[in-house]
N, C-alpha and C positions, 0 to 999 in steps of 0.2 A: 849277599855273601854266602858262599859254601851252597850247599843245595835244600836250606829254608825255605818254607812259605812263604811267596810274595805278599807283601802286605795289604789288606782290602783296597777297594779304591776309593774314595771319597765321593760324595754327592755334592751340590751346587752349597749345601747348608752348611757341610762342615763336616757330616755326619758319615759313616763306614757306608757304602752300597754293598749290596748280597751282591756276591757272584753270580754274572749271568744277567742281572739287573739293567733295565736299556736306561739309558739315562737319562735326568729329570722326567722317570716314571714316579708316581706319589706313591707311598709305602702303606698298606693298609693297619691304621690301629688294631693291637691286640685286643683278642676277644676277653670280655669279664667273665666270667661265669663257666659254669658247665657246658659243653656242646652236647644240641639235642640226636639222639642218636637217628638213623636213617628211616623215615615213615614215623617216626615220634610227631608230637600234636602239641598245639599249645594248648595248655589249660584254657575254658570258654569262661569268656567273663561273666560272673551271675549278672540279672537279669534285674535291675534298680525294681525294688517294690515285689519280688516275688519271694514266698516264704518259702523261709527254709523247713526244712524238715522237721527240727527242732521248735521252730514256730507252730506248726502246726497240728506238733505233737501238746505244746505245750495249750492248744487250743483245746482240743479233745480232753484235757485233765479238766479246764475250768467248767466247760459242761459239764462235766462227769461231777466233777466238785458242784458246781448251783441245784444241779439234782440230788444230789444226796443229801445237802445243807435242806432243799422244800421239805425231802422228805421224813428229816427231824425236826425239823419245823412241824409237821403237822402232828406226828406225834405226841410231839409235846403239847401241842393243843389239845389232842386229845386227852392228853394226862394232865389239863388244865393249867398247865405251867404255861402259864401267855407271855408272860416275860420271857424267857428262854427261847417258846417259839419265834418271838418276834425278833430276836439276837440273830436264829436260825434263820429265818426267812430275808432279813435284810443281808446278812452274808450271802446266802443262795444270789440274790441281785445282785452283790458285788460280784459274782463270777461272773455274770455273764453280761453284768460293762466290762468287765475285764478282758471278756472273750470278743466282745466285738469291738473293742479298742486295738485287741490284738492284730485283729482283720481286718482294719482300716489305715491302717498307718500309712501305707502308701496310697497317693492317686490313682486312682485307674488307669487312666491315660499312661502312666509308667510302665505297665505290663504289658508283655507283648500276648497275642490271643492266646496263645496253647495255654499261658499259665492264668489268665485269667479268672476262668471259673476257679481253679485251685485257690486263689489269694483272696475270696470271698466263701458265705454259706451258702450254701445247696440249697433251695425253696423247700427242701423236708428238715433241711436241718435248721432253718428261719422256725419252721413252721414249730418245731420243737422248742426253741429259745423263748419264741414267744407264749407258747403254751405253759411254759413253767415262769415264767414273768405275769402272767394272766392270776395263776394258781398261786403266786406270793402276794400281789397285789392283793388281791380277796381274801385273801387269808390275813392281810396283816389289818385290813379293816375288820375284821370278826375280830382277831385279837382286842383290839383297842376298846369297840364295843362291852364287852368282858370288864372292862376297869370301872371302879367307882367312878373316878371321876372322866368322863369321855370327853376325849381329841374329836369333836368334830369336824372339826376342820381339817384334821388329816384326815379323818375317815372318808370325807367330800374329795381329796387330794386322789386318795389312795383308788375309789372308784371310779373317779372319773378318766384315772389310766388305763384304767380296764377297758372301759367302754370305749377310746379313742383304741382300741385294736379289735374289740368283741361288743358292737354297739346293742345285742342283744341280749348279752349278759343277764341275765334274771338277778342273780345275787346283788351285780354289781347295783342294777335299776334300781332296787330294793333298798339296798341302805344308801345310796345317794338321794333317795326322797328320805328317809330318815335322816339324813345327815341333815340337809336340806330343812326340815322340818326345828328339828331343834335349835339349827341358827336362825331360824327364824324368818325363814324366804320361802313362805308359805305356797305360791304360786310353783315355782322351782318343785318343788316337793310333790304337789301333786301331778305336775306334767311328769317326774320320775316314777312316782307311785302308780298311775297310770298303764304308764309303759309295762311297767312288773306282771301288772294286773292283768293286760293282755299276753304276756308271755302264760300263766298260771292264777286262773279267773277265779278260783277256788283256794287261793294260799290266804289263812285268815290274816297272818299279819300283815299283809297287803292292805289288807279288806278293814283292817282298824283302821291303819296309819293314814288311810282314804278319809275314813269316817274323820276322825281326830283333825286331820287337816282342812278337812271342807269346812266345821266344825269353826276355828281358826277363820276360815275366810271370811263367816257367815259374821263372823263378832267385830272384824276388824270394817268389814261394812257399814254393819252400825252405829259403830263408833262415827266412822267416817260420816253419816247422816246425820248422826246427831250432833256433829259441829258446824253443819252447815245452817 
């Protein structure tokens, strides 16, 4: 009627066809979202198991933190407050389970090479974690020694972590035959005291806890002969 617009045409559905439309062509769904503009990029998907930035920032605080915690630690040692130090030195340990829980969370296999080295420690920076792991260990056995009544059993605990990373350890060798000696596993003692002994052939309290232990061996012999 009159000179109006013809009315759209229908499709096979029911449904208005576009103009110009060839028939039962499929209509394309409209788009969700934003259109990316011309040369724009999709975001790259992170990489399962590689750290982020934040992670690895937050890596660098916990060593910076186990190092600072040794290093009131031993202060207080020095100013005799064993208690304190030993507060000190066991949090120093907590950062740096902390820090390598942080760097293990994902499998290796997860990461592709480039980020690999990134999602672990550097062999200088191992080398430093376990250096101040070596120096709380040892230190938190001197603390204990210190007390009336002595942990040897953790003092035994405490060295003998040392020496599964530092089998050379003088200190450690030293009071794990003291440790040794006082629980009463006489032989144990002197194969540690030994050890000591050839690191530093001249340390006298090596040179007692020798004597005192052999001492020990020589009595429990006799006994041992005089029951048979």
């Amino acid at each position: 009627e009159g000179g109006g617009a013809a009315p759209p045409e229908e499709g096979a559905s029911g449904e208005p066809r576009a103009a110009g439309a060839r028939p039962g062509a499929r209509r394309r769904a409209p788009r969700i979202g934003p259109r990316r503009g011309r040369g724009s990029r999709a975001a790259p998907r992170p990489w399962r198991g590689r750290p982020a930035a934040g992670k690895l920032n937050a890596a660098g605080r916990a060593h910076r933190s186990g190092a600072n915690f040794k290093s009131e630690g031993a202060q207080c040692y020095k100013d005799k407050k064993f208690r304190e130090a030993i507060g000190k030195y066991h949090r120093a340990l907590l950062e740096l389970k902390a820090l390598l829980l942080l760097l293990s969370q994902e499998p290796a296999g997860q990461r592709p090479p480039a980020a690999a080295a990134a999602a672990g420690l550097s062999e200088e920076q191992r080398q430093a974690v376990e250096a101040i792991e070596v120096d709380c260990y040892n230190s938190l056995a001197a603390c204990l020694l210190q007390a009336e009544l002595v942990n040897y059993e953790r003092v035994k605990e405490y060295c003998l972590k040392v020496l599964q990373k530092e089998g050379e350890n003088f200190k450690a060798l030293y009071r794990s035959g003291v440790a040794f000696y006082h629980l009463g596993d006489f032989n144990k003692a002197l194969y540690y005291l030994k050890e000591a002994r050839s690191r530093q052939p001249t340390d006298t309290n090596v040179i007692r806890y020798i004597q005192l232990t052999e001492m020990k061996l020589s009595r429990c012999s006799q006994r041992e002969k005089e029951t048979l």
